[in-house]
N, C-alpha and C positions, 0 to 999 in steps of 0.2 A: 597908370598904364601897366597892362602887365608884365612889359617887355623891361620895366624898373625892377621888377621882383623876384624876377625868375633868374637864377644863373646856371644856365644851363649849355649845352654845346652850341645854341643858335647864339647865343649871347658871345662867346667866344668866338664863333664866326664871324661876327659882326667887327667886334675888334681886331678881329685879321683882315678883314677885308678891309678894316680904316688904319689899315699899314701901306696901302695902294696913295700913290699921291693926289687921286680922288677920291677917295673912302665911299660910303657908304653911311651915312647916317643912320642912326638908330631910329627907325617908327614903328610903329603898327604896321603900317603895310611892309617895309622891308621881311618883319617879323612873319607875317602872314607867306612870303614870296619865299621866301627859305625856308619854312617848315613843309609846304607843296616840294618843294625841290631835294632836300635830305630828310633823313629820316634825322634824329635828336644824337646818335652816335654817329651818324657821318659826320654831321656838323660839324662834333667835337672834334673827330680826327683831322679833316680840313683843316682848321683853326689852329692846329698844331703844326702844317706844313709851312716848309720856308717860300720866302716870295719866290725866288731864282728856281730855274726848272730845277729836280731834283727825278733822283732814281728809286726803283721800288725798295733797294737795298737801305736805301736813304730813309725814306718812310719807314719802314721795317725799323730801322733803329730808335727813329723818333715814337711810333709808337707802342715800341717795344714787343712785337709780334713778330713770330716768322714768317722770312721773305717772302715764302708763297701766301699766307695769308694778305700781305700789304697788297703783294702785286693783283689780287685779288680783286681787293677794293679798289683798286686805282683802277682797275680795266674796267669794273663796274660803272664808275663815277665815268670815266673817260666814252665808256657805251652811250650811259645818256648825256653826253654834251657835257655836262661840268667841269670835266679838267679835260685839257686839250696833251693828247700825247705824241709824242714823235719817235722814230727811232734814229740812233744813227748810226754808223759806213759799220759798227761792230756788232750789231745787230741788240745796243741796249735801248732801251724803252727811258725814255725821258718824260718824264709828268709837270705840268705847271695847269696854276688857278688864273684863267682871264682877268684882270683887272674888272671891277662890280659894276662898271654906267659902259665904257663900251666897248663890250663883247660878252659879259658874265651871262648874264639873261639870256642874251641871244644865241650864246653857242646851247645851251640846255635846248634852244625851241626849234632849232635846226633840223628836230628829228621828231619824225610824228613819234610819239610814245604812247602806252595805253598807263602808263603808270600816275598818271594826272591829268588835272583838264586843261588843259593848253589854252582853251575858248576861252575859261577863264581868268587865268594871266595875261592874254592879250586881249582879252576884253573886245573880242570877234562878237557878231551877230546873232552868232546862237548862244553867246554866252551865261552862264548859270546866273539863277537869281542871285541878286546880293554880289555879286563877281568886284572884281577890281578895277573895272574899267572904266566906270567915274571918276576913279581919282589916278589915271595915268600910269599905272604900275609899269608898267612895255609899253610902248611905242606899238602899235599892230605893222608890221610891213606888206604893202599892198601893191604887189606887182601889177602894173596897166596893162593891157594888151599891147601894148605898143613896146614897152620893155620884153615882153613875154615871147612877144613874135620874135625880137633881134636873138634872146635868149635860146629862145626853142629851135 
């Protein structure tokens, strides 16, 4: 498998995320769901963040960058769904990673994006040949009409 031979930032990801008291296991498709989702250097920077919410100051130190570069990334990540941010009563910006089964996924898909194919990650109807949806990757979420109406 290639996901044995490669050590690389997805790989360090992976073992951050199986610091979560559900982890994440190591497969092929995990492998596949994280490279759609970060680029090879997010990865690695992620994988270096602590579990507890943490500040861009915070990150900045860890990845030894300056604060406005971290805060950077983290608005980035935090744009498309990956890390969930808060601020608080002092106006600072607080960063945390979802835990990987439930919420990780799903905060990323929360937001139509043009930067991947969503179709196929949730393995939707129009989804790409060869997609992930044979083997379960997401969950697809399928509001009824009858959710939709109380919703709407």
């Amino acid at each position: 498998m290639a996901h044995h031979t490669l050590r690389s930032g997805y790989r360090e990801l992976v073992e951050r995320l199986n610091r979560f008291p559900q982890g994440a296991p190591p497969s092929e498709l995990l492998f596949s769901i994280l490279r759609m989702l970060f680029s090879e250097r997010e990865a690695g920077l992620v994988a270096e963040l602590p579990i507890k919410p943490f500040t861009a100051r915070s990150a900045a130190r860890i990845w030894k960058l300056p604060e406005a570069e971290a805060r950077r990334a983290l608005d980035a990540l935090a744009d498309r769904g990956i890390l969930v941010d808060v601020e608080d009563r002092h106006g600072v910006s607080w960063y945390t990673l979802p835990p990987p089964m439930a919420g990780f996924f799903e905060f990323s898909m929360m937001r139509v994006r043009g930067d991947l194919d969503q179709q196929r990650l949730v393995g939707g109807p129009h989804a790409a040949a060869g997609g992930l949806h044979h083997q379960a990757a997401v969950p697809a979420l399928h509001v009824t009409d009858e959710v939709g109406q109380r919703l709407g």
